[in-house]
C-alpha positions in Angstrom: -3.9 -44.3 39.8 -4.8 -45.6 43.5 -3.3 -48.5 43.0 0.1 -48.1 41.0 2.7 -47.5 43.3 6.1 -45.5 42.9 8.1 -46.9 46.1 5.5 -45.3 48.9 3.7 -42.9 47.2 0.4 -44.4 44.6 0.4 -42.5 41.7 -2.3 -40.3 42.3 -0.4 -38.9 45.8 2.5 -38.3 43.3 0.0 -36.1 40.7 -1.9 -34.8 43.9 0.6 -33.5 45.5 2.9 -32.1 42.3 -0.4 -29.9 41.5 -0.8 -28.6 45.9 2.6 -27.9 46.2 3.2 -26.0 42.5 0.1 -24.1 43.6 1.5 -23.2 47.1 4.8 -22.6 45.9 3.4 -20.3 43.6 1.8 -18.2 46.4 4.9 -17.8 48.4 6.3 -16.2 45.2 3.8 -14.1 44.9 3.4 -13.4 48.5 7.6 -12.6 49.2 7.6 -10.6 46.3 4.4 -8.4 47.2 5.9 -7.6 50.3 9.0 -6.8 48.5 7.8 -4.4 45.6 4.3 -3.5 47.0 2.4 -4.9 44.0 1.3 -8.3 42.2 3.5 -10.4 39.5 2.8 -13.5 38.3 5.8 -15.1 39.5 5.5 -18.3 37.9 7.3 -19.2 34.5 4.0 -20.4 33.4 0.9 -18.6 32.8 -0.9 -20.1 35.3 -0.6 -20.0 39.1 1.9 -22.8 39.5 5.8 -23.3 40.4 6.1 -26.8 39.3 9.6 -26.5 40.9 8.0 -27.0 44.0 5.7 -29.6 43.2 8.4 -31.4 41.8 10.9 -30.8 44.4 8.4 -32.0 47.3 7.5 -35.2 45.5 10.9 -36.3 45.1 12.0 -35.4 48.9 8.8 -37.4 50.0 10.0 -40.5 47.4 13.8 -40.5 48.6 12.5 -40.1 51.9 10.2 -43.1 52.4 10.2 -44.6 56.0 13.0 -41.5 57.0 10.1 -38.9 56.4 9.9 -38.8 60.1 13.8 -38.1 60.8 14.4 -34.4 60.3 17.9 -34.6 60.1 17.2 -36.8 56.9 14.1 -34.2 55.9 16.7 -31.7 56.2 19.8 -33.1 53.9 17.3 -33.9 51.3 15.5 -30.8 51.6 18.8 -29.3 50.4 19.9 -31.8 47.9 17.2 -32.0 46.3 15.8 -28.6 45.4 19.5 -27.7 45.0 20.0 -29.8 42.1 16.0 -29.0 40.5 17.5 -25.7 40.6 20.5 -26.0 38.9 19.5 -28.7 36.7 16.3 -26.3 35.6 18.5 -23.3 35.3 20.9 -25.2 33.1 18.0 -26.4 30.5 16.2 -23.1 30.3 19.5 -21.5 29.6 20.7 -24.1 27.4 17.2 -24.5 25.3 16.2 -20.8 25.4 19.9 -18.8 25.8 18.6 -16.7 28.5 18.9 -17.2 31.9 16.3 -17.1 34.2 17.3 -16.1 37.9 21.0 -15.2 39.1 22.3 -15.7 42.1 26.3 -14.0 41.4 25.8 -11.3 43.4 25.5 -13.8 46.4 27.9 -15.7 48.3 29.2 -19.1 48.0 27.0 -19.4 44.2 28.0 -21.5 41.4 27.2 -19.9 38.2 24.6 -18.1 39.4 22.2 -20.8 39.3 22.4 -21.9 42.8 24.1 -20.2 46.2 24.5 -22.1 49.2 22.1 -19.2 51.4 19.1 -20.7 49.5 20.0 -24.3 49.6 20.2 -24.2 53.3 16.7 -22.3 53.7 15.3 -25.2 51.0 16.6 -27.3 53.7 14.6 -25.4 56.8 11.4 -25.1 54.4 11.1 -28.7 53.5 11.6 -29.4 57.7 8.5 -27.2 58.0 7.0 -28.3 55.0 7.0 -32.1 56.1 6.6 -31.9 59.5 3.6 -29.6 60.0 2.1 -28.9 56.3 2.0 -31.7 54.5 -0.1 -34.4 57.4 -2.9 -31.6 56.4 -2.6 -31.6 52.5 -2.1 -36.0 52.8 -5.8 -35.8 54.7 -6.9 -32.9 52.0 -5.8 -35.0 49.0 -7.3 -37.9 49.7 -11.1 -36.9 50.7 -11.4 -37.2 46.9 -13.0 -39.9 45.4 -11.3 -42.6 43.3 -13.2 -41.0 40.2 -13.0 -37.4 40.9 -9.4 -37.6 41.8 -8.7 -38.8 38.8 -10.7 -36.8 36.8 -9.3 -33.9 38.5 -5.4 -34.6 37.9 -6.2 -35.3 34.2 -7.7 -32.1 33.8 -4.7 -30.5 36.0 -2.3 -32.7 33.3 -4.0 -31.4 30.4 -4.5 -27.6 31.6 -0.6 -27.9 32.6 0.2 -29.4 29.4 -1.4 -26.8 27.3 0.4 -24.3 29.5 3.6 -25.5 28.9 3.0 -25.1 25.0 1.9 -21.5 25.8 4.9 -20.3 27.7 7.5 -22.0 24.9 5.7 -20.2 22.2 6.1 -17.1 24.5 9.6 -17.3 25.3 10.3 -18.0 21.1 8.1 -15.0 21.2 10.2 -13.0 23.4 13.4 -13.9 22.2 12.5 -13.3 18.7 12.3 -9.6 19.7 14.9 -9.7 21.7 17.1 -10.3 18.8 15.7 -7.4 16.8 16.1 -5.0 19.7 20.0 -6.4 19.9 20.5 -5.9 16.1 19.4 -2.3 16.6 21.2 -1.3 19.5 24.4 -2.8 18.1 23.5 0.0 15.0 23.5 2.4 17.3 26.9 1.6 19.1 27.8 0.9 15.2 26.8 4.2 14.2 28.2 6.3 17.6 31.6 4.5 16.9 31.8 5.4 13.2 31.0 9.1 13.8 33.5 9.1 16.8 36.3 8.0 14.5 34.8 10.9 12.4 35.1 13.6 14.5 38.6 12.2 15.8 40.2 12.3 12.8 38.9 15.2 11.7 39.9 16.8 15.2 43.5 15.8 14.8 43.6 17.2 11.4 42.1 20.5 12.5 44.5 19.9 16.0 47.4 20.2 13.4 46.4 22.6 11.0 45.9 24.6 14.6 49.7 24.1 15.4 50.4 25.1 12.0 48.6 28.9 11.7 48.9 29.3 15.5 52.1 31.3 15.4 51.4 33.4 11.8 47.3 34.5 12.8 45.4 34.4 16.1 42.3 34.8 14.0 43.0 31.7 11.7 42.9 29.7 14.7 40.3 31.0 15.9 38.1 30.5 12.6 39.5 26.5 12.6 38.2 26.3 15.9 34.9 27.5 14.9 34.5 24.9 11.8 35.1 22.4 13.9 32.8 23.3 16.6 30.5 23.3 13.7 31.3 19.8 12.5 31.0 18.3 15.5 27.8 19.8 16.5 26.3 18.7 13.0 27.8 15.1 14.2 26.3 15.3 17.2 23.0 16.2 15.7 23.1 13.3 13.1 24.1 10.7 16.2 21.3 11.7 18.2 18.7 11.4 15.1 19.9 8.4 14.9 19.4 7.0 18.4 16.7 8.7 18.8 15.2 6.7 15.4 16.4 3.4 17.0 15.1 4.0 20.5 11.9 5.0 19.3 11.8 1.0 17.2 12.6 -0.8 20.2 9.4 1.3 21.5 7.6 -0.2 19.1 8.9 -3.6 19.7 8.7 -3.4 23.7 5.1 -3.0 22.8 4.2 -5.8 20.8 6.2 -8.3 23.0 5.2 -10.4 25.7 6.5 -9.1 29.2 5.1 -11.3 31.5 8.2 -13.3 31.8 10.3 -10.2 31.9 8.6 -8.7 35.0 8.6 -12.5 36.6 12.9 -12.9 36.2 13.6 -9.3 37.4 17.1 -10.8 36.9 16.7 -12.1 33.4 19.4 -11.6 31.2 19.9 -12.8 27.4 23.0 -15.2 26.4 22.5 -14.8 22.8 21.5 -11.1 23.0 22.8 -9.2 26.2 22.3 -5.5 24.8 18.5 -6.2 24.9 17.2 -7.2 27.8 18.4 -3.6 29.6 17.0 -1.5 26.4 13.5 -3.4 26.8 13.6 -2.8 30.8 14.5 0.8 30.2 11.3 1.0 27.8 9.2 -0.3 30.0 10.0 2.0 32.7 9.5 5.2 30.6 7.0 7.7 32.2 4.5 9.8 30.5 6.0 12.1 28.8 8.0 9.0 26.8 11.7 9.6 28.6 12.7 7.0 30.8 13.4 8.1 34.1 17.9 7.5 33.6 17.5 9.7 30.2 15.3 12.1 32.6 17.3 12.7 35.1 20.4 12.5 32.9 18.7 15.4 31.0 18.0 17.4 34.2 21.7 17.0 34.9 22.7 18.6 31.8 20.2 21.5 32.2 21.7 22.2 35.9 25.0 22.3 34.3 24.1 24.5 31.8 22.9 27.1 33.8 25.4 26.9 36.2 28.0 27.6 33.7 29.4 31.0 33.2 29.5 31.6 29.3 32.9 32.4 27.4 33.2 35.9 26.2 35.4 34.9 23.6 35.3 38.9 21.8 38.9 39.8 22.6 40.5 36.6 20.2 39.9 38.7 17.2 
């Protein structure tokens, strides 16, 4: 490995460094996103504490770079190319291979499909300027106080660790969006089942709408007793639509629990190609409090009783 080259970098430097700068990309992950929420997550797509993004996106700046390593105009250009095009590139396959996608950048200027925007290509840039320039003399002098033996020992067991965490993840994310795919099949039921009894209780309102229009002028109390019925009716529907969400909601309970989350708290923005009902159903599970309501349905239920109490009853005696 010390003596096979790849242009100026031996192959060991190329291993070396792929495994320093994962690691350290991994804790400014971590790090920006502690001081964002206040708490840990393992931000990495793998299990362990690597972004091999960055690994791979130093290596290949340092390999285009060559003798221009020391030009930081040329740092700079290939600081945004190159991470640029991991990303997109990376995106692409994960979305492609696993139909969801990962991170989304839409909701920022100048993006193209949400996989890259042009704000983080040009810090890439600034952060491999820094990265060059100051960090990586220090991890060049780290890297190679290792023996011939031990480095090599120590980037095969890095390979083989990295490897087997590879395998992991995939057989999580199968995982993951095998369960995703049951939670979509039951939250299309339940818009199945809410449109269904909506046709219900329109047709039946239009019937009762006209058998209204019909009695209205012969008996005030006929009207009135139509009116009831189908008060009735609809509350019965009601009843029977909220049974059955409530059934539904309480399987993708079940579900949420037995799946892997890991990746789901890593990709805050993770959404589903192949299943884009579930990903928002399984957030909303995860965020449920104590008492088992989520904290929408909660305050959505507080709403309701506010409204109720603020609303003067009907005294509806002097219709008959």
């Amino acid at each position: 490995m010390y003596h096979i080259y790849l242009h100026t970098l031996t192959l060991y430097e190329v291993f070396a460094y792929f495994f320093i700068y994962s690691f350290l990309g991994w804790v400014c992950e971590v790090a920006f996103h502690a001081i964002k929420t206040g708490k840990f997550v393992n931000r990495g797509f793998l299990n362990g504490p690597v972004c091999p993004i960055y690994g791979a996106g130093v290596v290949v700046i340092l390999l285009i770079l060559g003798d221009y390593a020391q030009q930081m105009w040329a740092v700079f250009l290939v600081g945004v190319a190159v991470p640029t095009l991991l990303e997109l590139v990376t995106g692409w396959l994960l979305e492609t291979f696993f139909h969801d996608k990962w991170w989304d950048y839409s909701e920022r200027r100048f993006n193209f499909k949400g996989y890259i925007c042009l704000e983080f290509s040009l810090l890439w840039g600034i952060a491999a300027v820094c990265v060059i320039s100051i960090l990586h003399p220090l991890i060049r002098k780290f890297a190679m106080l290792f023996t011939e033996i031990a480095g090599t020992v120590l980037v095969c067991i890095g390979a083989a660790i990295l490897l087997a965490d590879v395998i992991l993840t995939v057989l999580q994310v199968l995982k993951l969006n095998q369960k995703l795919a049951e939670i979509d099949k039951l939250a299309k039921a339940m818009r199945a089942g809410s449109e269904l009894i909506g046709k219900e209780v329109a047709a039946v309102t239009l019937a009762a709408q006209k058998g209204v229009e019909q009695v209205k002028d012969s008996a005030k109390k006929k009207t009135s007793q139509v009116r009831e019925t189908l008060e009735e009716k609809k509350e019965a529907w009601d009843e029977k639509s909220a049974a059955r969400k409530a059934e539904a909601k309480a399987r993708i309970d079940e579900i949420v629990k037995k799946m892997p989350k890991r990746l789901l708290k890593a990709f805050p923005s993770l959404s589903s190609r192949r299943n884009p009902d579930s990903v928002p159903l399984v957030r909303e599970s995860m965020e449920k409090g104590k008492d088992g309501t989520s904290r929408a349905a909660a305050t959505e239920r507080s709403a309701q009783q506010e409204n109720k109490r603020n609303t003067p009853k009907d005294d509806t005696s002097g219709e008959e």
